[in-house]
NUTIVEX-569332 format. One line per 2 residues: number of its first residue (from 1); for each residue x, y, z of N, C-alpha, C. Coordinates in nm, 2 decimals. Layout:
! residues N
NUM = X:Y:Z:X:Y:Z:X:Y:Z  ... $
END
This chain:
! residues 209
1 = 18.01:-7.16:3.23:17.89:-7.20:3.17:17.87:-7.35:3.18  17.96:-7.45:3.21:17.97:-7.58:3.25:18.02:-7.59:3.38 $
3 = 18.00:-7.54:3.46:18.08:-7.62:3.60:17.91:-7.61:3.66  17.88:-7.71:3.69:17.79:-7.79:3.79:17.74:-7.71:3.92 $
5 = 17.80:-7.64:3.97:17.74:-7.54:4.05:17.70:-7.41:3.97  17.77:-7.39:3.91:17.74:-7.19:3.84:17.64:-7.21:3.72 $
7 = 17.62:-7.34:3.62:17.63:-7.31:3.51:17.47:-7.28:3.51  17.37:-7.29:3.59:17.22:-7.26:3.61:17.21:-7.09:3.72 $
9 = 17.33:-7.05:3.69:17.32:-6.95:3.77:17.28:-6.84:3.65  17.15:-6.75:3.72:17.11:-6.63:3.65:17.14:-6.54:3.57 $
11 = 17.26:-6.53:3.67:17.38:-6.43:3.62:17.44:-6.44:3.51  17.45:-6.56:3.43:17.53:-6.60:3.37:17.42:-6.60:3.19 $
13 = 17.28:-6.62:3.25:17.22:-6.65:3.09:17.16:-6.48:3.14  17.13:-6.38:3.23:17.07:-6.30:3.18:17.18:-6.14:3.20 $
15 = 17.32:-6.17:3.25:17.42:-6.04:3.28:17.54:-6.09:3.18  17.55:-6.29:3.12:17.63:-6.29:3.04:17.80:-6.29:3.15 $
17 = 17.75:-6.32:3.25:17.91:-6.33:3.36:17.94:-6.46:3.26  18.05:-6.47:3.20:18.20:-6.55:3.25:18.29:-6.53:3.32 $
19 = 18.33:-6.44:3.36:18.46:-6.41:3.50:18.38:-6.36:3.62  18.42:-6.43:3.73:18.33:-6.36:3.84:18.46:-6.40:3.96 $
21 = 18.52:-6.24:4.04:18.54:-6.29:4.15:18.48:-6.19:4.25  18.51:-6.28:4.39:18.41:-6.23:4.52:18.49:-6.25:4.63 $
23 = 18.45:-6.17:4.70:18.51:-6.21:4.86:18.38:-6.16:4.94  18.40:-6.25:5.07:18.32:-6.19:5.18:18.31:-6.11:5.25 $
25 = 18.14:-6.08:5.28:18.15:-5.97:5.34:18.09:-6.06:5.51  18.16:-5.99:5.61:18.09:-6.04:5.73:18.05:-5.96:5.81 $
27 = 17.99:-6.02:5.94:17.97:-5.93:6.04:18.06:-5.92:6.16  18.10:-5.84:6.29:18.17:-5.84:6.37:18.15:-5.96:6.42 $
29 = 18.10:-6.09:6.43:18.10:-6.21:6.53:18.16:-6.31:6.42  18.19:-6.24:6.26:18.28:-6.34:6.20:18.17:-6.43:6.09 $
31 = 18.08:-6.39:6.13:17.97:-6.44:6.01:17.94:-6.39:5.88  17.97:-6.44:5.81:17.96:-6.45:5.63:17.81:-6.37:5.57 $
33 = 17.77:-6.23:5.54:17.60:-6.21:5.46:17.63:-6.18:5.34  17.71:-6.23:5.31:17.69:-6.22:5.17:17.84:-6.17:5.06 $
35 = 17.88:-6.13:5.01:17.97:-6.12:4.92:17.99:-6.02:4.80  18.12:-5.96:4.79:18.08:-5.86:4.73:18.20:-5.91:4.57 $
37 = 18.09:-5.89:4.46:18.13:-5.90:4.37:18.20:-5.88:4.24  18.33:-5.85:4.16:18.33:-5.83:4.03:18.33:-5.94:3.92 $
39 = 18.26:-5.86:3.79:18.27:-5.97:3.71:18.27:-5.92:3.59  18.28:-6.01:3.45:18.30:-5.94:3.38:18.29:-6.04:3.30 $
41 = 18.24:-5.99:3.13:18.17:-6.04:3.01:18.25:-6.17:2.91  18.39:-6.13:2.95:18.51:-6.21:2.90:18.56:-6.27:2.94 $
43 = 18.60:-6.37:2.91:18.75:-6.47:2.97:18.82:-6.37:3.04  18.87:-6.41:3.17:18.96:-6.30:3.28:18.99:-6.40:3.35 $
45 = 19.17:-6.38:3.39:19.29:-6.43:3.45:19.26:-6.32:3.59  19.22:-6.35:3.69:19.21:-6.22:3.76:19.37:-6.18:3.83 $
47 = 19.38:-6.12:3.84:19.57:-6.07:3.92:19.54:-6.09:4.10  19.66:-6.05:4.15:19.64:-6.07:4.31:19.65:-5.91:4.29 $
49 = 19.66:-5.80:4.22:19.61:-5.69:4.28:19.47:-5.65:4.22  19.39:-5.73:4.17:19.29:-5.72:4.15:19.21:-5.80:4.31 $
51 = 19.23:-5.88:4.31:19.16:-5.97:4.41:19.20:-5.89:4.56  19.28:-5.87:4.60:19.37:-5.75:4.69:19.30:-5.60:4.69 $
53 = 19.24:-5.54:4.55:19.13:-5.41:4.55:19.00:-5.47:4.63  18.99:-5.58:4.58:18.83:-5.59:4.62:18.80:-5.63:4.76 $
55 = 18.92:-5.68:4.79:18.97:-5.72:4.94:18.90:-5.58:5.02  18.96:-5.47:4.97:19.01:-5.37:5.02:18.81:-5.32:5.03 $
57 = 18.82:-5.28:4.90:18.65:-5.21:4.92:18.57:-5.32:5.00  18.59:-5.44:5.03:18.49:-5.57:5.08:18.48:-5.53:5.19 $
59 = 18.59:-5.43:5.27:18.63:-5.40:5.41:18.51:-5.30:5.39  18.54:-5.19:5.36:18.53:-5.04:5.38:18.34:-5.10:5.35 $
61 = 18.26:-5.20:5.26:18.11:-5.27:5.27:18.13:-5.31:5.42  18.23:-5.39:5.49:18.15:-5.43:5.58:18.18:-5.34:5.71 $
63 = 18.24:-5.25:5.69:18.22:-5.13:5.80:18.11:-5.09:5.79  18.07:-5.09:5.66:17.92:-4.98:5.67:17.84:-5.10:5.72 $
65 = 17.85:-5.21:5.70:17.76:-5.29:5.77:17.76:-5.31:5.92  17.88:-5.30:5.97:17.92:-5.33:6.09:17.83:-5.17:6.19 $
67 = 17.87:-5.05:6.12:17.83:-4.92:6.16:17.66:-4.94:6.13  17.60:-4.93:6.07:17.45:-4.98:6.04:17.36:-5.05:6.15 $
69 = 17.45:-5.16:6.21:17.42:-5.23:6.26:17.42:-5.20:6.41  17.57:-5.09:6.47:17.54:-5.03:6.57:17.48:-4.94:6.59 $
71 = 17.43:-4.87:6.48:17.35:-4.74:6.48:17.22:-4.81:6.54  17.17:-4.93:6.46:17.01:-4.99:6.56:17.02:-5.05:6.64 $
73 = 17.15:-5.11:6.70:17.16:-5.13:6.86:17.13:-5.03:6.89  17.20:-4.91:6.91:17.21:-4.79:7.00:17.03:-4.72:6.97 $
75 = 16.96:-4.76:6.87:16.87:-4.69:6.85:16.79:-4.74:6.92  16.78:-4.88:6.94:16.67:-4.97:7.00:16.72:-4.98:7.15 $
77 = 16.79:-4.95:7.21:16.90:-4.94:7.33:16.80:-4.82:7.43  16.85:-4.73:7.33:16.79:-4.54:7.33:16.61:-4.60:7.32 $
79 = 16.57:-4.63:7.29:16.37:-4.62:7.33:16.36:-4.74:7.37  16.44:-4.80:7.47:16.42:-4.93:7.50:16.46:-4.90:7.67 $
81 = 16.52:-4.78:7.67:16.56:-4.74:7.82:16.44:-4.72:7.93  16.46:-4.72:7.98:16.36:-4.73:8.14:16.41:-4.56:8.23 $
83 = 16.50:-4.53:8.20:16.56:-4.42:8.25:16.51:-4.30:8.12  16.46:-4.17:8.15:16.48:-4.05:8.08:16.62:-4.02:8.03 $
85 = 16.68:-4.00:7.86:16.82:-3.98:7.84:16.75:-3.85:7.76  16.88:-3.74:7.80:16.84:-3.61:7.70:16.99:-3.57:7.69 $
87 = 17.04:-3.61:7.50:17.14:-3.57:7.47:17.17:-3.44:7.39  17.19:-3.31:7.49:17.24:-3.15:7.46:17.29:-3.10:7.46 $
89 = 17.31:-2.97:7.37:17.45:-2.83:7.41:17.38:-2.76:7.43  17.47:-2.67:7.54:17.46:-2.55:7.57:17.44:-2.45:7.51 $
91 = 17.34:-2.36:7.57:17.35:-2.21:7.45:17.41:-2.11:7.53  17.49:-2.02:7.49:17.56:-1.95:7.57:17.56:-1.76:7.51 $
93 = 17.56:-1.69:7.61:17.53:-1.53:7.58:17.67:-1.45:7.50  17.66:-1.34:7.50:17.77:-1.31:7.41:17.87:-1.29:7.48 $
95 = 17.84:-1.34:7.64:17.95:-1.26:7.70:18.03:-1.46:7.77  17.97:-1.58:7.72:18.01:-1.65:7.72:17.94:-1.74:7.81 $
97 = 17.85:-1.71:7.84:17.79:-1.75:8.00:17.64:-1.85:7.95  17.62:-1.96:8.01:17.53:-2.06:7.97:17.39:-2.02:8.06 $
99 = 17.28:-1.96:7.90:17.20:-1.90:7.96:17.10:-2.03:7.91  17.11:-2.12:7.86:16.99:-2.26:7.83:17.03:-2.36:7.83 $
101 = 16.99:-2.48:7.75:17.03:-2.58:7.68:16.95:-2.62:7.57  16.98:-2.67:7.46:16.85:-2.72:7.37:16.89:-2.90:7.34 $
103 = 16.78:-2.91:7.31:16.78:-3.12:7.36:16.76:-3.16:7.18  16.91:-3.20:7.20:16.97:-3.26:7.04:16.86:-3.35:7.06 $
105 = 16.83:-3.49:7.15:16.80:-3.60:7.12:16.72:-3.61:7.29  16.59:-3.72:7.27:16.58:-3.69:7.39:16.52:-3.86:7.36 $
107 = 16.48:-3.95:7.46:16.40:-4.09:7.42:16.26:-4.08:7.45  16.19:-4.19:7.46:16.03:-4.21:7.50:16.03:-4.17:7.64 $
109 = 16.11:-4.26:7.70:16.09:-4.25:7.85:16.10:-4.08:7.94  16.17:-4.03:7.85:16.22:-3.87:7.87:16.12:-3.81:7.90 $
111 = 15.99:-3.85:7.79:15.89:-3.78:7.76:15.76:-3.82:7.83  15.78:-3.93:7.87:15.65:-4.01:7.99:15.69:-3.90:8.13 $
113 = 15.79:-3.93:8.17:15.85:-3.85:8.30:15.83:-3.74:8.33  15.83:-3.61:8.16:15.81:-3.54:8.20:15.66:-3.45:8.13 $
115 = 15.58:-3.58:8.07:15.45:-3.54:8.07:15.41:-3.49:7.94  15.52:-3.51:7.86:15.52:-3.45:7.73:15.57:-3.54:7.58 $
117 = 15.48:-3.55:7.50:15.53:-3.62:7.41:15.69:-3.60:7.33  15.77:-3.73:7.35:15.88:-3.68:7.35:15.91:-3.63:7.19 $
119 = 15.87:-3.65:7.11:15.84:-3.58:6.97:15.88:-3.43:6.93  15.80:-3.39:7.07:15.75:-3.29:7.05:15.90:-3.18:7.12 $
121 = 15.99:-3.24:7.22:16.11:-3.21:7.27:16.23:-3.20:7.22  16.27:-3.25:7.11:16.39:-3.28:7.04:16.39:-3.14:6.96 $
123 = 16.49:-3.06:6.99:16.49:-2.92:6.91:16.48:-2.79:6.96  16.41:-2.83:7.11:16.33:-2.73:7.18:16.44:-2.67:7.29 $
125 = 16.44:-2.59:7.32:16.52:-2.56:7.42:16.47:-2.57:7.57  16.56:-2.57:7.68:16.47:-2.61:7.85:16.39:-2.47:7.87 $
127 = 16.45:-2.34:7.85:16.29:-2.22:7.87:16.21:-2.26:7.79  16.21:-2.28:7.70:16.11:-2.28:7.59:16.01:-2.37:7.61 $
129 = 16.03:-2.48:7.68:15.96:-2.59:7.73:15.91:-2.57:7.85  16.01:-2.45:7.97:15.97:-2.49:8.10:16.03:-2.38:8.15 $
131 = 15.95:-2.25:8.12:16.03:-2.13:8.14:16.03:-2.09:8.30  15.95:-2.13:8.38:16.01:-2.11:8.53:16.14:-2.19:8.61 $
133 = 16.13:-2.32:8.50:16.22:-2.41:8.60:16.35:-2.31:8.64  16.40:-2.42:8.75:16.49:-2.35:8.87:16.64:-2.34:8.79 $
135 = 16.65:-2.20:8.85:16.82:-2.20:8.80:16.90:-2.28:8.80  16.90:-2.40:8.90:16.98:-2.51:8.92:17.01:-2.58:8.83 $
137 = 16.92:-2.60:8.78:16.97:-2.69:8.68:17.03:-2.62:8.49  17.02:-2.52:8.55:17.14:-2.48:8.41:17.26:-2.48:8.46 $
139 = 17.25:-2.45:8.58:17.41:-2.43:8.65:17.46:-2.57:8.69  17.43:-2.66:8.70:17.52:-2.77:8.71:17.55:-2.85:8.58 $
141 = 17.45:-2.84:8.48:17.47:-2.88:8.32:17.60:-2.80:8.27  17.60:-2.64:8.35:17.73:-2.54:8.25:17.82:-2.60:8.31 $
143 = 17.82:-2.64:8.46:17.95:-2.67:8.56:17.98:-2.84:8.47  17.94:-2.87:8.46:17.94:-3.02:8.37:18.00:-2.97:8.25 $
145 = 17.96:-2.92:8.17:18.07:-2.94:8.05:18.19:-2.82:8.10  18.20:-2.69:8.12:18.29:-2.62:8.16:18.40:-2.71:8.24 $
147 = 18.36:-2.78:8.33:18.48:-2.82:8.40:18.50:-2.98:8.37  18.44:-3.07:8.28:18.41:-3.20:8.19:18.42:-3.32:8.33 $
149 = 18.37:-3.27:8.45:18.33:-3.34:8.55:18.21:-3.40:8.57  18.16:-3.54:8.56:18.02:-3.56:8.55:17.98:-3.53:8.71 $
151 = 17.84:-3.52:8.73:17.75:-3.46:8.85:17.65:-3.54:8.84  17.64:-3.60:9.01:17.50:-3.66:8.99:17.38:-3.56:9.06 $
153 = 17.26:-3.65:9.05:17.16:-3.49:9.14:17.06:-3.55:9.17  16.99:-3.47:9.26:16.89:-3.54:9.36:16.78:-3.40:9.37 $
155 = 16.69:-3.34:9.28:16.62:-3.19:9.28:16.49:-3.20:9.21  16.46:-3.10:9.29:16.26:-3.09:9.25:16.27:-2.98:9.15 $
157 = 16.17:-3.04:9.04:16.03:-2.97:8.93:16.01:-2.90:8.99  15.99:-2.82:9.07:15.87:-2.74:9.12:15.74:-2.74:9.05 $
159 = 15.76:-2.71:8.90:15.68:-2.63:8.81:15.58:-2.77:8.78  15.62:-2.94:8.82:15.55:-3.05:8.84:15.52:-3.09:8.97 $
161 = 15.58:-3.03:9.04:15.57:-3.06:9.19:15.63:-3.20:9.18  15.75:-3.26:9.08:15.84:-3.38:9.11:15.97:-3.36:9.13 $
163 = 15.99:-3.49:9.16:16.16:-3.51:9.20:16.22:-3.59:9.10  16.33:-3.53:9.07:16.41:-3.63:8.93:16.55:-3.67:8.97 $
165 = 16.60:-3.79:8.99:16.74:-3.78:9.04:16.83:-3.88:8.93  16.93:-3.78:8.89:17.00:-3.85:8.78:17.13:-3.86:8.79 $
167 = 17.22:-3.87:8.63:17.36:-3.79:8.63:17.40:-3.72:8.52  17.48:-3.65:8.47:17.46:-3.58:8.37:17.67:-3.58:8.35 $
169 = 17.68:-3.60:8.25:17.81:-3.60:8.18:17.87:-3.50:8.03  17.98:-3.43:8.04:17.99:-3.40:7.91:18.03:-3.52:7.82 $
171 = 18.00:-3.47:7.67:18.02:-3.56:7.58:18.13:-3.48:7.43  18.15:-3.36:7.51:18.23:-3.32:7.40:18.21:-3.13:7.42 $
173 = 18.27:-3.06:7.37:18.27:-2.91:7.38:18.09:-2.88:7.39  18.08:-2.85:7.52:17.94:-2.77:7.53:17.81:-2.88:7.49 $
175 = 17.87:-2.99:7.46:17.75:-3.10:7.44:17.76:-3.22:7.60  17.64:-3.26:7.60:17.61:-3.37:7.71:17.50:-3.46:7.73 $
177 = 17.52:-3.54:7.80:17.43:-3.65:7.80:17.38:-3.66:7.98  17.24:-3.65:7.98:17.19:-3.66:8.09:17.12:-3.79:8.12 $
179 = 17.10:-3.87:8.22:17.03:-3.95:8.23:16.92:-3.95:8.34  16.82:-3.98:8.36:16.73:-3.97:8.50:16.59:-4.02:8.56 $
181 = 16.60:-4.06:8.67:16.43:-4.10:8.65:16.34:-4.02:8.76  16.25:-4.04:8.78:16.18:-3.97:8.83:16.10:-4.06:8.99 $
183 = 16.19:-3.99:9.08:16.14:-4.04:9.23:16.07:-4.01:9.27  15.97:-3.91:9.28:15.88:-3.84:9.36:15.82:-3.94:9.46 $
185 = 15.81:-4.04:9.45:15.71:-4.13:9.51:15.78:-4.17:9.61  15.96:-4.19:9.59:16.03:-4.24:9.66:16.05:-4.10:9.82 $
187 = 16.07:-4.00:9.72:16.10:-3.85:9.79:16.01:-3.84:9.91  15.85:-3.87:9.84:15.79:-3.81:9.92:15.75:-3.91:10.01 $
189 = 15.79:-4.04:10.04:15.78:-4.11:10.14:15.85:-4.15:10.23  15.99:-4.08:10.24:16.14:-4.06:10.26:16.10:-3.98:10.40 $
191 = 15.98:-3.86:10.32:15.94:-3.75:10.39:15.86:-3.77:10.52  15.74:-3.86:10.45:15.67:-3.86:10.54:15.73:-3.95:10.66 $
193 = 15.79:-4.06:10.64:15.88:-4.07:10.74:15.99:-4.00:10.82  16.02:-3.89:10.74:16.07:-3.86:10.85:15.98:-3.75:10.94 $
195 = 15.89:-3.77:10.92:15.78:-3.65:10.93:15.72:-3.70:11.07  15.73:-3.89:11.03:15.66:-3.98:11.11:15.75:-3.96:11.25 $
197 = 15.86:-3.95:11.23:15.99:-4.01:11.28:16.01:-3.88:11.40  16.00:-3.72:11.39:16.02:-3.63:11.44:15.88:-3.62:11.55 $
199 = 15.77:-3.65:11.48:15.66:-3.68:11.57:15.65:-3.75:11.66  15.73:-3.90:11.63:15.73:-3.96:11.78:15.85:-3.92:11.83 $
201 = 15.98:-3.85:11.80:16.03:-3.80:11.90:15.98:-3.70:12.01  15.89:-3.61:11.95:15.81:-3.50:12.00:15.75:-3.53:12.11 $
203 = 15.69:-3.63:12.13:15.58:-3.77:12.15:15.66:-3.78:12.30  15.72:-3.85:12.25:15.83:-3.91:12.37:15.90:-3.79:12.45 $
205 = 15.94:-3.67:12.40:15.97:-3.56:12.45:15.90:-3.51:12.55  15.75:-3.51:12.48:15.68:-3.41:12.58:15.65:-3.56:12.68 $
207 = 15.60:-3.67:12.65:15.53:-3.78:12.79:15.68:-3.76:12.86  15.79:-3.81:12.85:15.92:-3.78:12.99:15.92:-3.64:13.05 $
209 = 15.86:-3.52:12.97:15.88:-3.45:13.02:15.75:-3.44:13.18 $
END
């Protein structure tokens, strides 16, 4: 209540602190936000296993801080991507066999690609969204987690008349993380070239002939 830094401190005319100890709390780069507090109404000698508790809980504050903080990297990371990401498990028959997938998590970009608000994707299963699509692509999602080999791929929508070429990895029993963007533009000028390309062979074929 006299020392020149504390004694205009808040705490003190409206919580009544005379004992106050603290330690910091930081962030992963070693930066100080702030400090975590005990205090108390009375005269207090604090102990080194008092100061050593708080030590202890100051940690376990700035994990949650530390984790917090990567949770909105990764969140801002995830709708910040340029690529389609759809993070899912498999659904599988009684007899063990991977007859879908349903989309734990999917981003913005997932949902430009494939024409659908991605809002509206998260929960849903791939028939349920897109009940013709091609067998293919359940069978290389089951071959991906069953054998925990990632797969890359290069295959047509049909049911959009697009091409999507990605990679797709497991992430743990029956769950996985897909990534992908959408080529069609790339596909189909790949084509016409080579469309171009067979024509003037033809060309050249028939004039020597």
């Amino acid at each position: 209540r006299l020392h020149p830094v504390l004694k205009d401190n808040l705490a003190i005319r409206d919580l009544g602190v005379i004992a106050y100890l603290g330690t910091p709390l930081r962030l992963p780069t070693g930066e100080v936000v702030g400090a975590l507090a005990a205090i108390d109404t009375d005269a207090r000698a604090w102990s080194e296993r008092d100061r050593l508790l708080l030590e202890s809980i100051a940690e376990v504050v700035s994990d949650k801080i530390r984790a917090y903080i990567s949770d909105l990297n990764w969140e801002t990371m995830f709708a910040q991507l340029h690529e389609g990401m759809i993070m899912g498990e498999v659904l599988r028959d009684e007899a063990g066999h991977v007859y879908d997938w349903r989309h734990r998590e999917v981003n913005p970009a997932c949902g430009r690609m494939l024409g659908i608000d991605y809002r509206k994707i998260a929960g849903k299963t791939l028939r349920e969204l897109f009940p013709a699509i091609e067998r293919e692509w359940l069978d290389e999602v089951a071959s991906v987690v069953e054998t925990g080999q990632p797969a890359r791929f290069l295959r047509q929508f049909s049911g959009f008349d697009r091409w999507y070429e990605g990679s797709c990895q497991s992430t743990g029993p029956d769950t996985f993380v897909m990534l992908f963007m959408d080529v069609t533009a790339r596909v189909k000028a790949e084509e016409e070239l080579r469309a171009s390309q067979d024509f003037t062979t033809l060309r050249q074929a028939a004039l020597l002939e």
